[in-house]
C-alpha positions as CSV (number, residue, x, y, z in Angstrom):
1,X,117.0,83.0,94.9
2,X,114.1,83.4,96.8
3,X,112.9,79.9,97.4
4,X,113.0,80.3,101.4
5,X,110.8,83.5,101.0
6,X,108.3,81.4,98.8
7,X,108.5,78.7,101.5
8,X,107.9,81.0,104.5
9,X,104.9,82.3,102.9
10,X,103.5,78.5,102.3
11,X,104.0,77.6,106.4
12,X,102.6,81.2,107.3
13,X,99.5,80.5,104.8
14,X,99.0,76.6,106.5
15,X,100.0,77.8,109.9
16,X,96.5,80.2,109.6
17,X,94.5,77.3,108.5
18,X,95.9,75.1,111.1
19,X,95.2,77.6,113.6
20,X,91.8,78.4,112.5
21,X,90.7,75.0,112.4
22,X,91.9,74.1,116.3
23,X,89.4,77.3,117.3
24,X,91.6,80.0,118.0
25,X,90.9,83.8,118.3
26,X,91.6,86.3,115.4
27,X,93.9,87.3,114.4
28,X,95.1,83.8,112.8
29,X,98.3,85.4,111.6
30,X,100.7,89.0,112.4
31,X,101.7,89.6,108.8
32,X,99.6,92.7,107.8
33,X,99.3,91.0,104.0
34,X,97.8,87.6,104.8
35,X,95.8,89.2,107.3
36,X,93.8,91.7,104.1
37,X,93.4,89.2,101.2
38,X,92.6,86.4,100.1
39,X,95.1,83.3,99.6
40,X,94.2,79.8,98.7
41,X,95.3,76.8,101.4
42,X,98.8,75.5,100.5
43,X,96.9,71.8,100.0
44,X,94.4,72.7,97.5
45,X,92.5,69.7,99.0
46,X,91.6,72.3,101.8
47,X,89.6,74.6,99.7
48,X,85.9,75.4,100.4
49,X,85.0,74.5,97.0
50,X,87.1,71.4,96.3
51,X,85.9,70.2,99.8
52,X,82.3,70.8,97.8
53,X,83.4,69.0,94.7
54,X,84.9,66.1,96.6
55,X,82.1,65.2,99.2
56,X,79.3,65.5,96.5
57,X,80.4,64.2,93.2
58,X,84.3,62.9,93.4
59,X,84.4,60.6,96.3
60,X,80.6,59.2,96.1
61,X,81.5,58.5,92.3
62,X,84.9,58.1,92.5
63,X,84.8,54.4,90.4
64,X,83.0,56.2,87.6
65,X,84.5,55.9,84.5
66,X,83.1,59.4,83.7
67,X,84.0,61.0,86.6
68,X,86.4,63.3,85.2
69,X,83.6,64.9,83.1
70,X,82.0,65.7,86.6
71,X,85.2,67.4,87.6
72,X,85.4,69.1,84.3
73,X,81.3,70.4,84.7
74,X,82.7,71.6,88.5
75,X,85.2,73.8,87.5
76,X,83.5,75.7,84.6
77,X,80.9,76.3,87.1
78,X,82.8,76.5,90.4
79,X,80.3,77.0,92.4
80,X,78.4,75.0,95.1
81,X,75.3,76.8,95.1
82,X,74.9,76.2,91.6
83,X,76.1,72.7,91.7
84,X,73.8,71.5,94.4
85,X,71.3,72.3,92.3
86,X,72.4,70.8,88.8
87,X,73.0,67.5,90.6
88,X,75.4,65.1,89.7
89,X,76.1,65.8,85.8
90,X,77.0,62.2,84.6
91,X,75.0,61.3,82.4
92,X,75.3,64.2,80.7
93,X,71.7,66.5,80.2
94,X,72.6,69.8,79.0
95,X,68.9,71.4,78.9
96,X,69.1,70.5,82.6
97,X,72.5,72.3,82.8
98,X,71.5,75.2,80.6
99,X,67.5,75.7,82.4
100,X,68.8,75.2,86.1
101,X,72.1,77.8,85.8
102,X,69.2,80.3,83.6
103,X,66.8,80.1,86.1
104,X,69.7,81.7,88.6
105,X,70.0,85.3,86.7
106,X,69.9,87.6,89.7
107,X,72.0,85.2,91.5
108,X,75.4,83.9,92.0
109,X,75.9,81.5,89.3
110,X,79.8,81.2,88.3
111,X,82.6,81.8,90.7
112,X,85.7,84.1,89.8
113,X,87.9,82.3,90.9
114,X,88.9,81.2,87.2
115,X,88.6,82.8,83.9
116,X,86.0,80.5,82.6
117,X,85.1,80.8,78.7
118,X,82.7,83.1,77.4
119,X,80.2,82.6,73.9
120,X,79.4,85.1,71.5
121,X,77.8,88.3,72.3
122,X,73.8,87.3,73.4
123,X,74.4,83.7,73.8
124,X,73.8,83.0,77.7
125,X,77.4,81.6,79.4
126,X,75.1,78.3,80.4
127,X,74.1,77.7,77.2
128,X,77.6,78.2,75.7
129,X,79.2,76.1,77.9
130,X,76.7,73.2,77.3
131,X,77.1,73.3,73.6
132,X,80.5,74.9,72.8
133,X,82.6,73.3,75.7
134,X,80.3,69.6,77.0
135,X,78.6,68.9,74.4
136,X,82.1,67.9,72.4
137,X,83.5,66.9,75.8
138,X,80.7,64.2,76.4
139,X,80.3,62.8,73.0
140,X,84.5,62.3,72.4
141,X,84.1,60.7,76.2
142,X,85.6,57.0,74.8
143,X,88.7,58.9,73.3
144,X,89.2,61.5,76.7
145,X,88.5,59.0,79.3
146,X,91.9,58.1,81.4
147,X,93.1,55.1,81.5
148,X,93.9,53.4,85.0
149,X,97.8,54.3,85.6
150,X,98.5,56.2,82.7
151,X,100.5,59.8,83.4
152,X,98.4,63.0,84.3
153,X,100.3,64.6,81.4
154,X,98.5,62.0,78.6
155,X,95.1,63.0,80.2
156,X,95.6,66.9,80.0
157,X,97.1,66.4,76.9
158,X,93.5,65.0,75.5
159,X,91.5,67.6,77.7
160,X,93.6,70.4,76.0
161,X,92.3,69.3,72.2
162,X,88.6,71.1,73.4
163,X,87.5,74.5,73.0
164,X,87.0,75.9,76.6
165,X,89.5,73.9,77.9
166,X,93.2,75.8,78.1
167,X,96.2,74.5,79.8
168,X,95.6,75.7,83.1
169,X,91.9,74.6,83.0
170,X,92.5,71.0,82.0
171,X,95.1,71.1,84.6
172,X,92.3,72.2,87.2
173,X,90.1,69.2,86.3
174,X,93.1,66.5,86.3
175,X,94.0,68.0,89.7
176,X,90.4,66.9,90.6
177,X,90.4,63.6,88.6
178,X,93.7,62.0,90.0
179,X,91.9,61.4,93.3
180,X,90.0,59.0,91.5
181,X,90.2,55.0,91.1
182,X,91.2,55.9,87.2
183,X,94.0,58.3,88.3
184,X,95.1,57.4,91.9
185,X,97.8,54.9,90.5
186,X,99.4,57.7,87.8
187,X,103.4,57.3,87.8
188,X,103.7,61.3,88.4
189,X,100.7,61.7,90.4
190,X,103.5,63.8,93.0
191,X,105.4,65.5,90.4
192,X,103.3,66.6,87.1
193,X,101.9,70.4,86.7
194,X,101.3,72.4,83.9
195,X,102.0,75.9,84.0
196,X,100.0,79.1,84.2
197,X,100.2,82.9,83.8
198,X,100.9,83.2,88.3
199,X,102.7,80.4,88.8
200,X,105.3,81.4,85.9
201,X,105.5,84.7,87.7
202,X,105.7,83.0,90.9
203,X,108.6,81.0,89.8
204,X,110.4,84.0,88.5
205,X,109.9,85.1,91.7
206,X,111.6,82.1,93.7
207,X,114.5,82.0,91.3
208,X,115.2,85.4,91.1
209,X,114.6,86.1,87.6
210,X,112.4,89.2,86.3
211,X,109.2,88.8,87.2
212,X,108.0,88.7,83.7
213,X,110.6,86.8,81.8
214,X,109.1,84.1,79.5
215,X,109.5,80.1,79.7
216,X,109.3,77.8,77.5
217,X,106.7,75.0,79.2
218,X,109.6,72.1,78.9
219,X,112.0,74.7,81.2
220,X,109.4,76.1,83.7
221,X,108.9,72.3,84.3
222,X,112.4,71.4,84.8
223,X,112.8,74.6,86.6
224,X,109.7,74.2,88.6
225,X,111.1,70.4,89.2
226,X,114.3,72.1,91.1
227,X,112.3,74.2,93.7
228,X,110.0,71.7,94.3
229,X,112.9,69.1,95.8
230,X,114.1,72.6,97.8
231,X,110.2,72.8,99.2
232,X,109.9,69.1,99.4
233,X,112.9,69.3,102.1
234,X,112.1,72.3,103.7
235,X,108.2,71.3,104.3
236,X,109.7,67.6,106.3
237,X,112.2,69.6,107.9
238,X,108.9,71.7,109.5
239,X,106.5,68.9,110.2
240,X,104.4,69.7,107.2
241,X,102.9,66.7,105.0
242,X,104.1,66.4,101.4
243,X,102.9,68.8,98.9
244,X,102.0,67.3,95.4
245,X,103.3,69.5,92.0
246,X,99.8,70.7,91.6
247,X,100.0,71.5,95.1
248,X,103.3,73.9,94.5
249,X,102.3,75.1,91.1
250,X,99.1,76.8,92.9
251,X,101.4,78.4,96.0
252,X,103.7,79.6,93.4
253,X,100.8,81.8,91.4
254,X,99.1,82.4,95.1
255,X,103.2,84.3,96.0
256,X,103.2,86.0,93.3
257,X,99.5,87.7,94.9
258,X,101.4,88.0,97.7
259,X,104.7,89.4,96.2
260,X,102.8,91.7,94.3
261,X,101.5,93.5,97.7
262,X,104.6,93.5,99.6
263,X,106.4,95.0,96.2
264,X,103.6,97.3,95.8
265,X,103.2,96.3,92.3
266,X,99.2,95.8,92.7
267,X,96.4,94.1,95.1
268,X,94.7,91.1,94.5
269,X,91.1,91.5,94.3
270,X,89.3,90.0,97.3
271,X,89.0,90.9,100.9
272,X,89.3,89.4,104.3
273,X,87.5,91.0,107.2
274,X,91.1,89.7,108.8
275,X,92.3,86.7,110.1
């Protein structure tokens, strides 16, 4: 098993974070890997764009029924820039959504950070999104729309009957919505996740199994369940605050990234100027 591996590169990853944020001199870190690319934070919380998300739309709206739909708009887009200028999108007005992210061709409209949908060949991305992925979204609001206390899982479930919106998405946009006055009360708030493509990898990877062996989402959870009471011990054992499923399911895809370097097996695809 390699669970204390996986754990080492979580503290590392939050150690940078922690040290960048109390002012101190680059290099943030010694190991050569963390120093080159890109890594999300171990609290996804911590992210530039969530940070976004949540000071602009989740936490000034955060008693809105609708706000998931908000948090489902953010992460098609993903991008601040982009959202500042769409605005909060509850109501819902897709010829504002569609004119505003046309107007930006020639600009940075979507993040990468996600493999967002695509329409048919000549159909615009905004306009696709608006009427292939919202539109539905919006109008099917009454039957999507969580219920105070009930699980995460029931939510993603419902997100998961829409076009646009595959496991890992959906799993995005509950991540966002549980932070909410609908979701903040959920009875696995701490220990639902959904699988996706890394963080199967990544979990391969802690339990010593080939890196790409299949799962079955029913045993990656229970799996995934196992290493996160491991993490969950080692992170109070080293002064770190409690990481959430979500939380872990993202570290595992981000060690995969990582494991992928050390192994040589590939790079990921973005930069640091070093840390």
């Amino acid at each position: 098993m390699s669970i204390p591996n996986l754990f080492a590169f979580m503290r590392e990853r939050h150690a940078i974070w922690e040290r960048k944020m109390a002012g101190q001199p680059k290099p943030w870190t010694q190991d050569p890997i963390l120093q080159s690319y890109r890594f999300c934070n171990v609290y996804r919380e911590l992210d530039t764009v969530t940070i976004w998300i949540n000071n602009n739309w989740r936490t000034p709206h955060y008693e809105d029924p609708d706000v998931w739909f908000a948090m489902a708009v953010a992460r098609l887009v993903n991008w601040p820039g982009s959202m500042q200028l769409l605005g909060y999108p509850v109501p819902w007005n897709p010829s504002h959504f569609v004119r505003t992210l046309e107007d930006l061709r020639g600009s940075k409209v979507f993040t990468g950070a996600y493999m967002i949908p695509g329409g048919p060949a000549k159909m615009s991305k905004p306009f696709y999104l608006a009427t292939g992925v919202l539109d539905p979204m919006w109008e099917a609001r009454d039957r999507i729309r969580p219920c105070p206390g009930e699980p995460l899982a029931d939510f993603h479930r419902r997100l998961t009957w829409f076009k646009g919106m595959g496991n890992f998405l959906a799993g995005q946009v509950v991540c966002d919505t549980k932070y909410t006055k609908a979701m903040e009360k959920a009875a696995d708030w701490w220990t639902w996740a959904c699988s996706g493509p890394g963080s199967k990898r990544g979990l391969n990877r802690a339990l010593g199994r080939p890196v790409d062996a299949p799962w079955v989402e029913r045993e990656w959870f229970r799996n995934f369940g196992l290493v996160k009471t491991i993490v969950d011990q080692l992170a109070f054992d080293a002064g770190m605050s409690p990481v959430h499923a979500q939380d872990l399911q993202n570290c595992l895809c981000e060690y995969d990234k990582y494991e992928r370097v050390r192994l040589g097996e590939g790079k990921p695809r973005s930069k640091y100027a070093g840390v």
